[in-house]
PAFI-861152 format. One record per residue: x, y, z of N, C-alpha, C in turn; residue in three letters. Coordinates in steps of 0.2 Angstrom, whole numbers, padded with zeros to 4 digits, always signed. Layout:
REM residues N
XYZXYZXYZALA/...
//
This chain:
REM residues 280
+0033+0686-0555+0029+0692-0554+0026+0694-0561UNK/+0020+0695-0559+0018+0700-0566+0021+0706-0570UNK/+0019+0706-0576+0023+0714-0580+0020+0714-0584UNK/+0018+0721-0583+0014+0724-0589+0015+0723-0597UNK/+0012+0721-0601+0014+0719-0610+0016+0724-0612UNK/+0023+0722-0614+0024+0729-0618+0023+0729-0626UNK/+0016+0724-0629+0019+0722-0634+0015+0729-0640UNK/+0012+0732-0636+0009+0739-0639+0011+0746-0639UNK/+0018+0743-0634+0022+0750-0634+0026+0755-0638UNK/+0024+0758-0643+0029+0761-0649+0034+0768-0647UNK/+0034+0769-0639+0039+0775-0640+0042+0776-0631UNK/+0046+0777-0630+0052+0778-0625+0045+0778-0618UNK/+0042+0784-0621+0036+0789-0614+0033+0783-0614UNK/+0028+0780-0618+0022+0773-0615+0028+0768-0611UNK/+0032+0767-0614+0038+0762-0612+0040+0762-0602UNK/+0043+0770-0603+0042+0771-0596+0035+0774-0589UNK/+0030+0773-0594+0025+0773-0590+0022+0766-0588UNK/+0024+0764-0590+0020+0754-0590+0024+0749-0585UNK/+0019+0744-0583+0024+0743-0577+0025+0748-0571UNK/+0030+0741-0570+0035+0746-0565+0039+0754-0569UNK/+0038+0759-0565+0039+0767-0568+0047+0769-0565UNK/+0050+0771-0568+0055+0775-0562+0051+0781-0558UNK/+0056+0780-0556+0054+0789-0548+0053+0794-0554UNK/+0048+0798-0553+0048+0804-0554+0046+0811-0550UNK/+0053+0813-0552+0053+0820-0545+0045+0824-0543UNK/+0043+0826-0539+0036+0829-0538+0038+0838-0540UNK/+0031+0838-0545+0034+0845-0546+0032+0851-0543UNK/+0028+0848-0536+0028+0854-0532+0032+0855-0527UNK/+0037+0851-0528+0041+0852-0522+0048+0844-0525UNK/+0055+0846-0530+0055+0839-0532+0063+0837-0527UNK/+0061+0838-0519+0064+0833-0516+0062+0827-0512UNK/+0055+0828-0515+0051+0822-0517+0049+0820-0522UNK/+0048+0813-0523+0048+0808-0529+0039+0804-0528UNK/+0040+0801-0533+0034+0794-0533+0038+0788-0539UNK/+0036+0783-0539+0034+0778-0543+0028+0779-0545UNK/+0026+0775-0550+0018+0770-0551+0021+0764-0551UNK/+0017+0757-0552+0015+0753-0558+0009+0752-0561UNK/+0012+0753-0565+0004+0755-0572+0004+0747-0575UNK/-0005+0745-0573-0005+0738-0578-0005+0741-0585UNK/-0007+0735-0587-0011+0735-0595-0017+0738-0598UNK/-0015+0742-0603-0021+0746-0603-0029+0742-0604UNK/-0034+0745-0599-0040+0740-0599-0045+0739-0607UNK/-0046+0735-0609-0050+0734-0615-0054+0739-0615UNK/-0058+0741-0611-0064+0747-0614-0060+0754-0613UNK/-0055+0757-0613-0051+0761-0613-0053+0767-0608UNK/-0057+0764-0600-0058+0767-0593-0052+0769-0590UNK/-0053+0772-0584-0050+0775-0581-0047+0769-0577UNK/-0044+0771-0574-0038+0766-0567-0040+0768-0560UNK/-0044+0762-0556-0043+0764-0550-0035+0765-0546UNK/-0035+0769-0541-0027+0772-0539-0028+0768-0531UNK/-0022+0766-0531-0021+0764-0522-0014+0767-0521UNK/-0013+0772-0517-0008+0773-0514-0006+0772-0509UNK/+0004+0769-0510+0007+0762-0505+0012+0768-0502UNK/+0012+0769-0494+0017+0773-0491+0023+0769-0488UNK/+0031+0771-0489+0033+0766-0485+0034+0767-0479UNK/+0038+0763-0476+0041+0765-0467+0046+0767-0470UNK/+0049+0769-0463+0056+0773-0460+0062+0771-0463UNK/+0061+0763-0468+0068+0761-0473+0067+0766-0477UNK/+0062+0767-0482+0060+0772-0490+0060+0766-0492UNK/+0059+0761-0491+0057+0753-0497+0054+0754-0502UNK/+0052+0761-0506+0047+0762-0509+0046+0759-0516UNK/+0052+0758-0520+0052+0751-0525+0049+0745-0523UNK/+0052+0743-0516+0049+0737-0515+0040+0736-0516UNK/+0040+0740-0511+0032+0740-0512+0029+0740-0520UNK/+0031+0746-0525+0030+0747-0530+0029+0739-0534UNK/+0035+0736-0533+0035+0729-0537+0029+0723-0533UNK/+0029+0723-0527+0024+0721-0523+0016+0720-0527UNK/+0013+0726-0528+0009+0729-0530+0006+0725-0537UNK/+0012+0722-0540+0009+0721-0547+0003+0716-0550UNK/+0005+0710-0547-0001+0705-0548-0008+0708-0547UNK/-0008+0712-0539-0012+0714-0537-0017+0720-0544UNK/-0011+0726-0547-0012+0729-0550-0014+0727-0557UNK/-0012+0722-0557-0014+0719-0567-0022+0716-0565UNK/-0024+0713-0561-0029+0709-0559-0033+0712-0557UNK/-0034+0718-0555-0039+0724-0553-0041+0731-0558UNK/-0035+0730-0561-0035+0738-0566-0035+0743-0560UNK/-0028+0742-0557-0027+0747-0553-0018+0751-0554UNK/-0020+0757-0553-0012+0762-0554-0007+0763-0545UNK/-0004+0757-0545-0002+0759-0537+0004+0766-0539UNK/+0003+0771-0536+0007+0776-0533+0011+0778-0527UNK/+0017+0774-0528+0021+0776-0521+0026+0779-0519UNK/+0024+0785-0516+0028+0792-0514+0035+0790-0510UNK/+0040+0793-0514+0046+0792-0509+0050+0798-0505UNK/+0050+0798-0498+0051+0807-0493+0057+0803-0491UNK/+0062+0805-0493+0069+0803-0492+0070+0808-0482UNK/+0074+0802-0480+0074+0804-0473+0082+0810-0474UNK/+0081+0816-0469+0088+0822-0468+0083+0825-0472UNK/+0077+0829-0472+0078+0833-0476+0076+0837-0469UNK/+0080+0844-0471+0080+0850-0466+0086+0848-0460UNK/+0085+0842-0455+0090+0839-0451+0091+0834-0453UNK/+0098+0832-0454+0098+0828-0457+0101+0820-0455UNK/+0098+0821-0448+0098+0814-0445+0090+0813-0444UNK/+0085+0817-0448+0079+0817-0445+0078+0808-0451UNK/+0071+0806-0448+0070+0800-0450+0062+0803-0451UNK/+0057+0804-0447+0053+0803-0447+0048+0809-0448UNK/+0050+0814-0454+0047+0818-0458+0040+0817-0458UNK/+0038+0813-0462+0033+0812-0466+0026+0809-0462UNK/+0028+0806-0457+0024+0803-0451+0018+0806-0450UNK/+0019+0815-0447+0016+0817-0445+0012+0823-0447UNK/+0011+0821-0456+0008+0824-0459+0012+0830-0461UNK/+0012+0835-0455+0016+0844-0456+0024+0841-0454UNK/+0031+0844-0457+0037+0845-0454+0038+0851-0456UNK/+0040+0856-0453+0044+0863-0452+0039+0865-0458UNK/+0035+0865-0459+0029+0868-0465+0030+0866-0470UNK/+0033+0859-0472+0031+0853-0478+0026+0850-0475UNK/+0020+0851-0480+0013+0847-0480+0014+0838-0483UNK/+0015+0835-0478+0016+0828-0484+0009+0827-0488UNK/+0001+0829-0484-0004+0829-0485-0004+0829-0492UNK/-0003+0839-0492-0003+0841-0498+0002+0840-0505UNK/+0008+0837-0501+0013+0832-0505+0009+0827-0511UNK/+0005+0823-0509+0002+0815-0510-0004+0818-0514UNK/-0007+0824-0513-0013+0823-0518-0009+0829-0522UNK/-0004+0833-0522-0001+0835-0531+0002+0826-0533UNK/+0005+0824-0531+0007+0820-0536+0001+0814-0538UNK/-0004+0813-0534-0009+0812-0539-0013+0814-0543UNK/-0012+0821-0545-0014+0827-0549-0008+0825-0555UNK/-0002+0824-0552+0002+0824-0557+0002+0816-0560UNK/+0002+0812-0557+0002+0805-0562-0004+0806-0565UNK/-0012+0809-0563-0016+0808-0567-0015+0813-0577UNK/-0009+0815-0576-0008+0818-0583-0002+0813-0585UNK/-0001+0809-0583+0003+0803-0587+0000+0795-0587UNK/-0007+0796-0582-0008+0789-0583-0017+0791-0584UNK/-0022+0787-0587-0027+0790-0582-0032+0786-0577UNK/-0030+0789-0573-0033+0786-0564-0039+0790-0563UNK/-0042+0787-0559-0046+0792-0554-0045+0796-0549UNK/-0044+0802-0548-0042+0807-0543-0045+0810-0538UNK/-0053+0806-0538-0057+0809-0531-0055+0805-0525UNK/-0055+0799-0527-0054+0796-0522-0050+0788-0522UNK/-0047+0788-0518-0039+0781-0520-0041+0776-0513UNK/-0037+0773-0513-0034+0768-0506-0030+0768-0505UNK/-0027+0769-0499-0022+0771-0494-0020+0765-0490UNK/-0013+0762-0492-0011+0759-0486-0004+0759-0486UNK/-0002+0760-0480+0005+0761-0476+0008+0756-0471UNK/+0013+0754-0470+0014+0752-0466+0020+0753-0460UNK/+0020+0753-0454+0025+0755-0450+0026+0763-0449UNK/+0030+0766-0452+0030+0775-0453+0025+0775-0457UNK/+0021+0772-0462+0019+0771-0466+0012+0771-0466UNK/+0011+0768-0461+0004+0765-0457+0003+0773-0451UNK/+0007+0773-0449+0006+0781-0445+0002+0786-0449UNK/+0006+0788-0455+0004+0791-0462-0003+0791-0463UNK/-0006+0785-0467-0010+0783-0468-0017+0782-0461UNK/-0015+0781-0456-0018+0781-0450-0023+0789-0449UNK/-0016+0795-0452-0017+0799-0450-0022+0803-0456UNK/-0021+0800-0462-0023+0804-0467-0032+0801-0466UNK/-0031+0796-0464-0040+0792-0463-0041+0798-0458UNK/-0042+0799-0453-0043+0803-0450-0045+0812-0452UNK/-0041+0813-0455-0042+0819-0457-0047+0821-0467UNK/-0044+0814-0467-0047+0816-0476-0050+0809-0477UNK/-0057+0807-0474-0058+0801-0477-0063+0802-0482UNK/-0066+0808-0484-0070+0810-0490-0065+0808-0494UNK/-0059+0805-0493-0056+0805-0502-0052+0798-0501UNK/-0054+0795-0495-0053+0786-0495-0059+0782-0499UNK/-0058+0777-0502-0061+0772-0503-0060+0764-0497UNK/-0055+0766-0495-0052+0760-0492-0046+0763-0489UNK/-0044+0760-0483-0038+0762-0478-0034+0757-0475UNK/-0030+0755-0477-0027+0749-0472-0020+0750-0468UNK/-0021+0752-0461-0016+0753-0459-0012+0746-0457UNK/-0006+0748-0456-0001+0743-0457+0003+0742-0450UNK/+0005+0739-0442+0010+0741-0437+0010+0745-0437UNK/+0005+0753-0434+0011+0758-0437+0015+0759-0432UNK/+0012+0757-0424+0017+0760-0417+0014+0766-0414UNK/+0013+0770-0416+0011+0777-0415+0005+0778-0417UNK/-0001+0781-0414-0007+0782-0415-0009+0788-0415UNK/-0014+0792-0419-0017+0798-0417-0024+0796-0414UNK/-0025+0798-0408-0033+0794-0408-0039+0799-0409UNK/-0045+0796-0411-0049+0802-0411-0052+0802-0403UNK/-0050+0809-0402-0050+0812-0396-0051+0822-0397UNK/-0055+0822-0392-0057+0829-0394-0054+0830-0389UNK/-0052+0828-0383-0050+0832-0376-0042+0831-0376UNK/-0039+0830-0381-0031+0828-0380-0027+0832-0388UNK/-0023+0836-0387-0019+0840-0394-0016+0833-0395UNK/-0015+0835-0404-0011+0830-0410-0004+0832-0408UNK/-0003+0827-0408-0002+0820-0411-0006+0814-0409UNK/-0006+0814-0401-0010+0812-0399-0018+0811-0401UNK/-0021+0815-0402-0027+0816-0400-0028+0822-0406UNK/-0037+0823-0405-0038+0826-0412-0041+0833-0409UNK/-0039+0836-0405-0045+0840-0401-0041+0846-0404UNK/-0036+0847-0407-0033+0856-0410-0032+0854-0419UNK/-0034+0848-0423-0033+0846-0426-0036+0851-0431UNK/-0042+0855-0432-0044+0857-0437-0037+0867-0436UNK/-0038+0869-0432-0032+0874-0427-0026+0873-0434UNK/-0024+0868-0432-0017+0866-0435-0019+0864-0444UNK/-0023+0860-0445-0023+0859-0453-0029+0859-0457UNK/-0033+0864-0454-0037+0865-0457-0045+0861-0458UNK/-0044+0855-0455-0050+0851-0457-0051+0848-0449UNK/-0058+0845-0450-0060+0840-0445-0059+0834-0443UNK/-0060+0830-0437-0061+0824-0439-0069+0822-0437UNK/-0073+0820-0442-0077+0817-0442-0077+0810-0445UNK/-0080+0808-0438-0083+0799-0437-0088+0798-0440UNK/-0094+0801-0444-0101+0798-0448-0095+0799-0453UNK/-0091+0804-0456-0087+0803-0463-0082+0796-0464UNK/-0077+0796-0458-0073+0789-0457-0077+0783-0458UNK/-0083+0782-0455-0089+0776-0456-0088+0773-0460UNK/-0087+0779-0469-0090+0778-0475-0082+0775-0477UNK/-0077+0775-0474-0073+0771-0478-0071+0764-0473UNK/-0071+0761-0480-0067+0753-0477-0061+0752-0472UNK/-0061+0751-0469-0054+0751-0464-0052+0745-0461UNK/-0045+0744-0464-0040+0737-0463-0035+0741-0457UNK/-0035+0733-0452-0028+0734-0449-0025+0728-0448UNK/-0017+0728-0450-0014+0722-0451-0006+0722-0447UNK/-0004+0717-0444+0001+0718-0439+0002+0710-0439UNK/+0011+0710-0435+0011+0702-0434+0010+0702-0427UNK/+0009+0694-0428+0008+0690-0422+0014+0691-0419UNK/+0021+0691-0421+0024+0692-0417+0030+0700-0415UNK/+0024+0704-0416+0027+0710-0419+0025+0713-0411UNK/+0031+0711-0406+0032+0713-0401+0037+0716-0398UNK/+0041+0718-0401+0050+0723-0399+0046+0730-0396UNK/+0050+0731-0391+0049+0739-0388+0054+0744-0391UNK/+0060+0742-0392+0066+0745-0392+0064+0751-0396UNK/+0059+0752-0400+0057+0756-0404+0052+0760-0404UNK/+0044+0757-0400+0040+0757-0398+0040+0763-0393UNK/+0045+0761-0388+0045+0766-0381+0051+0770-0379UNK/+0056+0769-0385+0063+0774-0387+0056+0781-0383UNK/+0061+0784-0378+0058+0791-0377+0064+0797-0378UNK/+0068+0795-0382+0072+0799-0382+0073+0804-0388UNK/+0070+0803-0394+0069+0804-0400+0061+0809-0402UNK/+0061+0811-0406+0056+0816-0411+0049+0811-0410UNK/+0050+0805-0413+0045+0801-0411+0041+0799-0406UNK/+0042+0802-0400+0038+0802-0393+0035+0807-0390UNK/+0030+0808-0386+0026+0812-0384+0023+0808-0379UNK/+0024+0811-0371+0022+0808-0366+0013+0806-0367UNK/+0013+0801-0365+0005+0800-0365+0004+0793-0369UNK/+0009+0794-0376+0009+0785-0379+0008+0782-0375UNK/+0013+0778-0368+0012+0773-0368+0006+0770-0364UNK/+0001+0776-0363-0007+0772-0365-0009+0768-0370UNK/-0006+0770-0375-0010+0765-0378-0007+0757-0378UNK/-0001+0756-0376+0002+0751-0376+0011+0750-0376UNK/+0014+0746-0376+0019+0746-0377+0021+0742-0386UNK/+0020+0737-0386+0020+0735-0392+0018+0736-0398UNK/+0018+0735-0405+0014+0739-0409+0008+0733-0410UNK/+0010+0726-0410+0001+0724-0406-0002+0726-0402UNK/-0003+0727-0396-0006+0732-0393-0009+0739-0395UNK/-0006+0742-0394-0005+0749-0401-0012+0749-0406UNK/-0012+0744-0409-0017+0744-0415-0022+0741-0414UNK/-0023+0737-0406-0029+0734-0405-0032+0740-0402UNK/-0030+0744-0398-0029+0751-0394-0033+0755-0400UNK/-0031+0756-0404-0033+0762-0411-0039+0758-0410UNK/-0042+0752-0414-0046+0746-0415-0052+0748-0412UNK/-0051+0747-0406-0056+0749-0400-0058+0757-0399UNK/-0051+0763-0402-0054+0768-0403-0058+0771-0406UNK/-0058+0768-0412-0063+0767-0419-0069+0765-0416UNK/-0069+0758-0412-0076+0756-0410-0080+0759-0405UNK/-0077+0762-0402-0080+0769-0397-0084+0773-0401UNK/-0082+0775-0409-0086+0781-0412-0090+0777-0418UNK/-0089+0770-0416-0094+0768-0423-0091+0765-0427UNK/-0085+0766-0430-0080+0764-0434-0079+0757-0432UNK/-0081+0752-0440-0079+0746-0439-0071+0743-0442UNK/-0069+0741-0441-0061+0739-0444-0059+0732-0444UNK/-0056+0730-0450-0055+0723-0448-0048+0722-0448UNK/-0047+0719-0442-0040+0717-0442-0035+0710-0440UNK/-0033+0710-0446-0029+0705-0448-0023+0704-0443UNK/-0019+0697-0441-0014+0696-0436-0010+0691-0442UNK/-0004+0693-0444-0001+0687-0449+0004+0684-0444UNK/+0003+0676-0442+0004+0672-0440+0011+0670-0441UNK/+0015+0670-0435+0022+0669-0435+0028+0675-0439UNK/+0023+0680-0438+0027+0685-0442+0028+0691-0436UNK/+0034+0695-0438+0036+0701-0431+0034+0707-0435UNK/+0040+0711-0436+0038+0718-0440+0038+0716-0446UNK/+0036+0715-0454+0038+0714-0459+0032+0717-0464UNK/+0035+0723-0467+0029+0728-0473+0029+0724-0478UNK/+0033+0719-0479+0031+0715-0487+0026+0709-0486UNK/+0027+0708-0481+0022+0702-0476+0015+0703-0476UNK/+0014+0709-0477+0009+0711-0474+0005+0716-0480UNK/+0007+0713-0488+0005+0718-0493+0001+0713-0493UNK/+0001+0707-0495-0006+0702-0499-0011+0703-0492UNK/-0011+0706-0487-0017+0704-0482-0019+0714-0485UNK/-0017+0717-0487-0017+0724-0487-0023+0723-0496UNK/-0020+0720-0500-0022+0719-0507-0029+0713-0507UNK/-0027+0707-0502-0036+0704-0500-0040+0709-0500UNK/-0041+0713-0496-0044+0718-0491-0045+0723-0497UNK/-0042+0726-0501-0044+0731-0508-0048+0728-0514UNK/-0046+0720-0513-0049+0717-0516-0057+0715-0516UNK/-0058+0714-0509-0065+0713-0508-0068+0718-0508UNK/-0064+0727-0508-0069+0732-0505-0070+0733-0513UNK/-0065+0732-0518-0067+0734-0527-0073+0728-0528UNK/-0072+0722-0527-0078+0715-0527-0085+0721-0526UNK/-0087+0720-0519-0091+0725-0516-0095+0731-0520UNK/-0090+0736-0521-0090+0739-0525-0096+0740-0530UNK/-0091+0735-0534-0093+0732-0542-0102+0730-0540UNK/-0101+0728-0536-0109+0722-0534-0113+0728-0533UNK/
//
């Protein structure tokens, strides 16, 4: 794996910003954390484009962070990934962060302070990143396209199992029709258009045991329209994108089930080509 040089490091603070970073508490709220990894600082002494890596419902969020690297040294990009520790308030809860609001924790407004805040120790660009998640992660991320895609460059949802659909005639979680009601903003399909949007899942990413659990926080009668599996599920989302115009591309990795490390180099192709682009 890649690692940032340290061969120009003279003091403890560059030392632990380079690379792989530890967690650093969020200071609007620090029972939340983030990682980076920061490449190597770019020759013409520019900014960092930012992608931000959500995890699932493990917190993998080192994982992901180390993941990130090749991609991040090869691009001149700052991966930042937030970690929401599960039990916070209930503390058998798992699935806080999911659904953007919990008992009036904003995860939204979580993720863009501590972009605010890594951009005073690293410098990134702050109007707009790329977002991908996978699993819990992907839900996240599903949902933040939706509601803020004026500040996507690029979206790659990951399995996520759960969908929000744009839908005016059905309330959130579901559906987007009480959505501005609840958080303030719209969802607008001419503004989603303008971001790049990835969807990636395995081929053989077909268990229900978790999918259609109706026992739990994570359920709301009417899911299993869209599917039982989380294949299904994300062709389901797919086609509700293509209803308003929205085109997406989505990837199936071959002989694989549920797996978010599996699923980072089709997440990172997919950033690649939209920075390519870009650039052109």
């Amino acid at each position: 794996m890649t690692t940032s040089s340290a061969s120009n490091i003279t003091t403890p603070e560059q030392y632990y910003v380079s690379g792989p970073t530890p967690f650093f508490a969020s200071q609007a709220d620090q029972r939340f954390s983030y990682a980076m990894y920061v490449p190597k600082p770019r020759p013409d002494g520019s900014k960092y484009r930012l992608a931000v890596i959500v995890h699932g419902t493990g917190r993998s969020a080192s994982k992901y962070r180390d993941l990130m690297a090749d991609f991040c040294e090869e691009h001149g990009v700052v991966a930042l990934c937030p970690l929401f520790p599960a039990g916070i308030g209930d503390p058998d809860d798992l699935h806080n962060y999911k659904f953007i609001d919990y008992n009036g924790i904003r995860f939204d407004h979580l993720v863009f302070s501590m972009i605010e805040e890594a951009a005073q120790r690293v410098p990134i660009y702050t109007d707009k990143f790329m977002l991908h998640g996978f699993s819990g992660g992907g839900q996240f991320t599903q949902r933040m396209l939706l509601m803020y895609p004026e500040r996507l460059i690029a979206a790659s949802v990951g399995a996520a199992g759960r969908y929000t659909l744009l839908d005016n005639e059905t309330d959130w979680w579901l559906g987007t029709k009480d959505l501005e009601e609840r958080f303030g903003v719209k969802a607008d399909a001419e503004k989603i258009k303008e971001v790049a949007v990835h969807l990636v899942v395995g081929e053989n990413d077909v268990d229900t045991w978790e999918t259609m659990d109706k026992n739990g926080s994570n359920w709301v009668d009417g899911l299993e329209k869209q599917g039982t599996t989380r294949r299904e599920r994300i062709e389901y989302f797919k086609q509700n994108l293509a209803e308003h115009g929205i085109e997406a591309q989505l990837d199936t990795m071959p002989g694989t089930a549920h797996d978010g490390a599996k699923a980072i180099p089709y997440a990172t192709d997919f950033f690649s080509s939209v920075l390519r682009s870009r650039k052109a």
